[in-house]
C-alpha positions as CSV (number, residue, x, y, z in Angstrom):
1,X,77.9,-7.8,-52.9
2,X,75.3,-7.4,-50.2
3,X,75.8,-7.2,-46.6
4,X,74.1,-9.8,-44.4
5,X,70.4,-8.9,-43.1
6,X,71.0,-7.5,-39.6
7,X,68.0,-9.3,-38.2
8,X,66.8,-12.2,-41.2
9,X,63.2,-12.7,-41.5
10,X,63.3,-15.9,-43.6
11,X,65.5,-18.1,-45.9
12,X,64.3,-19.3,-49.5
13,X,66.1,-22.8,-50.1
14,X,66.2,-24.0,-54.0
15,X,64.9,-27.9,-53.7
16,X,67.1,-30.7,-56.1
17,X,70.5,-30.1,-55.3
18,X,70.5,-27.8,-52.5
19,X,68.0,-29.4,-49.7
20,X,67.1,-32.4,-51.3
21,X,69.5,-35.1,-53.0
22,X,66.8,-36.2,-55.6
23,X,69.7,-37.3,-58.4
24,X,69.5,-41.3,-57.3
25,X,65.9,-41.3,-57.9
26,X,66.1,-38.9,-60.9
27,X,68.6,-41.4,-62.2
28,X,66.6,-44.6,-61.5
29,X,63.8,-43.4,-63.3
30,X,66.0,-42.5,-66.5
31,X,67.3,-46.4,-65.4
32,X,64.0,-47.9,-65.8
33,X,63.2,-45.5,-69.1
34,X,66.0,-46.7,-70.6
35,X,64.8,-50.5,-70.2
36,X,61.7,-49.8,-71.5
37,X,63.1,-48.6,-75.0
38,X,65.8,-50.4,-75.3
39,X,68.6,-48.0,-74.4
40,X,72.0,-47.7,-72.7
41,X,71.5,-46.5,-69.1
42,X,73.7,-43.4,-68.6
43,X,76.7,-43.3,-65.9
44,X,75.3,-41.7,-62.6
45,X,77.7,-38.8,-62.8
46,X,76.6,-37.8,-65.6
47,X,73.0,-37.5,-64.8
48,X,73.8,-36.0,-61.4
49,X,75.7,-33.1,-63.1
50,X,72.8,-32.1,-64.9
51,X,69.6,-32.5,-62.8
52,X,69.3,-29.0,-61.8
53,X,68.7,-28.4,-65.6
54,X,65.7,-30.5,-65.4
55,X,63.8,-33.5,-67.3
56,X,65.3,-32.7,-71.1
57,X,68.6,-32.3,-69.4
58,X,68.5,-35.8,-68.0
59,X,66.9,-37.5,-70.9
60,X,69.8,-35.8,-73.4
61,X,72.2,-38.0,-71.5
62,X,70.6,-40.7,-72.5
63,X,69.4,-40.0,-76.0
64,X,71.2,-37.1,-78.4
65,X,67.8,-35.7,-79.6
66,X,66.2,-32.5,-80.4
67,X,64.2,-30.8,-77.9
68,X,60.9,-31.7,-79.8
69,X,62.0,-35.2,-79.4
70,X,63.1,-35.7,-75.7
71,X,59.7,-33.5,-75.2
72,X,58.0,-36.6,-76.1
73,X,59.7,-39.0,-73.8
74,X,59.5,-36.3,-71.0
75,X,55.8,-37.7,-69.9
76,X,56.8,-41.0,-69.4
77,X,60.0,-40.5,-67.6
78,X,58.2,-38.2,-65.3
79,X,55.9,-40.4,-65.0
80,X,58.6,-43.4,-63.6
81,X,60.1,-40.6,-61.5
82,X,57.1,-39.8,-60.2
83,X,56.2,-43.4,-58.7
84,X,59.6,-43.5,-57.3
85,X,60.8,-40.0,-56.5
86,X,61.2,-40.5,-52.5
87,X,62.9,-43.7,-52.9
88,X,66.6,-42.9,-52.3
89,X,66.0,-39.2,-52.2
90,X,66.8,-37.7,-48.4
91,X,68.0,-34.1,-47.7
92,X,71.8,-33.6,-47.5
93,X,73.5,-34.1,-44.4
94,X,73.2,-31.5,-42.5
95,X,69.9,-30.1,-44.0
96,X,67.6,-31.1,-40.9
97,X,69.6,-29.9,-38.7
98,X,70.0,-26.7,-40.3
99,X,66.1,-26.3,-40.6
100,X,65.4,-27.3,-37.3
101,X,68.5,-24.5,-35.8
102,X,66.2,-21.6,-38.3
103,X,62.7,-22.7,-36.9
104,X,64.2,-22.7,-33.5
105,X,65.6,-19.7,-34.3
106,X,62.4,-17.9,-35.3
107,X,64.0,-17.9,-39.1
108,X,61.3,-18.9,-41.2
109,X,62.2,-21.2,-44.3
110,X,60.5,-22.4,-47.6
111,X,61.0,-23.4,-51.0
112,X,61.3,-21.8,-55.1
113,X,62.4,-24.5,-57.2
114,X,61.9,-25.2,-60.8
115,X,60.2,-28.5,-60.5
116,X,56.8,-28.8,-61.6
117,X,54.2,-28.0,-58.5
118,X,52.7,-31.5,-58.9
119,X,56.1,-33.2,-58.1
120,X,57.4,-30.5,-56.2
121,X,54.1,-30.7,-53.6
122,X,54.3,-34.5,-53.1
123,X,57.7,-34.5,-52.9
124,X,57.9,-31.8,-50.0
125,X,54.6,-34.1,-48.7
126,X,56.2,-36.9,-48.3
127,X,59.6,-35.7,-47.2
128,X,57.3,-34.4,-44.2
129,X,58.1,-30.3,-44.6
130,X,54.3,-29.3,-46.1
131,X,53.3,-28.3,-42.5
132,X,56.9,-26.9,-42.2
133,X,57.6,-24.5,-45.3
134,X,56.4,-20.8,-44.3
135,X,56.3,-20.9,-48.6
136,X,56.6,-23.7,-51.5
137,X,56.7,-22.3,-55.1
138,X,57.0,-24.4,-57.8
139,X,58.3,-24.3,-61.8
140,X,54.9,-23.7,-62.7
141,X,53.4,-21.5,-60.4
142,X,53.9,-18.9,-62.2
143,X,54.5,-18.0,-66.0
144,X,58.3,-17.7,-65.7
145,X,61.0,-19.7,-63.1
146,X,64.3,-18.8,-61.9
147,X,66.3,-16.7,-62.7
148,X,63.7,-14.6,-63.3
149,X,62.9,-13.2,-59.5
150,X,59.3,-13.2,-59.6
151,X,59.4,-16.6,-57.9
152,X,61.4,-15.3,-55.3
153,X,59.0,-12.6,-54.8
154,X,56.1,-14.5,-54.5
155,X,57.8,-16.8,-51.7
156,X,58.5,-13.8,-49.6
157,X,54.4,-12.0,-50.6
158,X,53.0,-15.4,-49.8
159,X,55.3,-16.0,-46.2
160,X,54.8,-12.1,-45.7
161,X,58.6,-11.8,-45.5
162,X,60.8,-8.4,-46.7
163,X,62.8,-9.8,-49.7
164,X,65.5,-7.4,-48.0
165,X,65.8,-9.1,-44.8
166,X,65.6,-12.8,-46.5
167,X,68.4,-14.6,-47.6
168,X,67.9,-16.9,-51.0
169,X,70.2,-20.3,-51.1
170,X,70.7,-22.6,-54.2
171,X,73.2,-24.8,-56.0
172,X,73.0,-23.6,-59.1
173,X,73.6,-20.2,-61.3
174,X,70.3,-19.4,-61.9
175,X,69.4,-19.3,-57.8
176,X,71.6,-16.9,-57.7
177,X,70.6,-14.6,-60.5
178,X,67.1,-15.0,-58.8
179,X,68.3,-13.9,-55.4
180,X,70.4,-11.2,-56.3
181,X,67.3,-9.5,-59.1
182,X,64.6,-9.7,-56.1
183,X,67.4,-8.0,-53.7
184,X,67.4,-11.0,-51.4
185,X,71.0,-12.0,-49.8
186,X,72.0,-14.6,-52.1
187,X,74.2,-17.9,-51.4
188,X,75.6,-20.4,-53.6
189,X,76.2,-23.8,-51.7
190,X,79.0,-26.7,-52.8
191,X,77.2,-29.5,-52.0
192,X,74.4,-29.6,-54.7
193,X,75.2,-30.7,-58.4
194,X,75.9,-27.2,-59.4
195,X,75.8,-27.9,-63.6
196,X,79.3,-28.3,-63.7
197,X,80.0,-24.7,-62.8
198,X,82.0,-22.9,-60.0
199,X,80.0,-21.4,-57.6
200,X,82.6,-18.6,-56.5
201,X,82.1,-17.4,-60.1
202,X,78.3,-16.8,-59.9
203,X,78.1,-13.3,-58.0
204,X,76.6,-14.8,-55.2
205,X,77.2,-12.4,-52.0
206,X,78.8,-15.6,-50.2
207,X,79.5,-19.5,-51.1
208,X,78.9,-22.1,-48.2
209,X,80.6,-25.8,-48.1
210,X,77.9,-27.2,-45.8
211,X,74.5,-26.6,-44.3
212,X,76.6,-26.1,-40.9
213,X,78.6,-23.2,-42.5
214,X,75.2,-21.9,-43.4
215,X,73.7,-22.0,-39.7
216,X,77.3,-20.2,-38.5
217,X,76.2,-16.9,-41.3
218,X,73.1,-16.7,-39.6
219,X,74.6,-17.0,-36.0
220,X,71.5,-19.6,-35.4
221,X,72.7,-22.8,-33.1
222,X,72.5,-26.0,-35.0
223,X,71.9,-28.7,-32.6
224,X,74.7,-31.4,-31.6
């Protein structure tokens, strides 16, 4: 385990499940596919569970099909989430406050996810946080996505921030494999859909309940 920069630079923020609760929109979409073909809609639970996983994930709840299969439906269900992907989706509470304490703070923030950059940039657009992110890397930015750290890396080139003063915080296992192989201070939160896992169990250097708890490791003053 690492210790806590002395003096953080910036913090790296996974997007679906740790910022942003996208699942009711990711769900709707699968809702609306499901219609379309002539399929039973999946429980929202189950759906949530998975979305870190991404689009395949989703679809298998829906339809028990090779890869090669839910492939093909992928396009049209991203397609539906797409149209509707800021709907019902709003960060967790907590998460503006939180962003607003860092910026206040002088604690730059920005974004690695594994969402495609298409999605991922008119997501962030519309949520209003383009202007905001000091860094907003996306699934396909580069050739490989969490856990590999590259990602990671390239947030902190692009933001000109020291990996080793940065903190990186996500909800599921492979955030925290990404952190921990680009030597960033790495933190698994208990809010996001965390693919059915147990946070504590990932090797993160600490586990947060809320975006609060968060703002308390960084000592930066959340606003009442």
């Amino acid at each position: 385990m690492k210790s806590l920069p002395i003096a953080p630079q910036g913090v790296l923020f996974d997007l679906d499940g740790t910022l942003l609760d996208s699942a009711p929109d990711l769900h709707g979409a699968l809702a609306v596919y499901c219609d379309e073909v002539g399929a039973p809609v999946p429980a929202y639970a189950q759906v949530r569970e998975v979305v870190s996983r991404g689009s395949r994930a989703i679809l298998r709840c829906a339809f028990a099909e090779t890869d090669e299969q839910l492939l093909e439906r992928t396009p049209r269900y991203l397609e539906l989430y797409h149209a509707m992907m800021s709907q019902h989706t709003r960060p967790f509470e907590g998460i503006d406050a939180l962003l607003e304490a860092l910026e206040a703070s002088g604690v730059a923030w920005g974004i690695v996810t594994n969402k495609p950059g298409y999605l991922t940039d008119e997501l962030v657009r519309r949520i209003g946080w383009s202007d905001r992110a000091c860094a907003v890397v996306s699934g396909d930015t580069l050739p490989v996505r969490k856990p590999d750290p590259a990602p990671v890396l390239l947030a902190c080139e692009r933001a000109a921030l020291d990996p080793a003063r940065c903190l990186f915080v996500g909800d599921d296992r492979r955030d925290v494999q990404a952190g921990n192989s680009a030597g960033l201070y790495s933190v698994a939160v208990h809010w996001g859909y965390l693919d059915g896992g147990d946070p504590h169990a990932w090797g993160a250097d600490a586990v947060v309940e809320h975006p609060h708890d968060l703002a308390q490791l960084l000592k930066v003053k959340v606003a009442a």
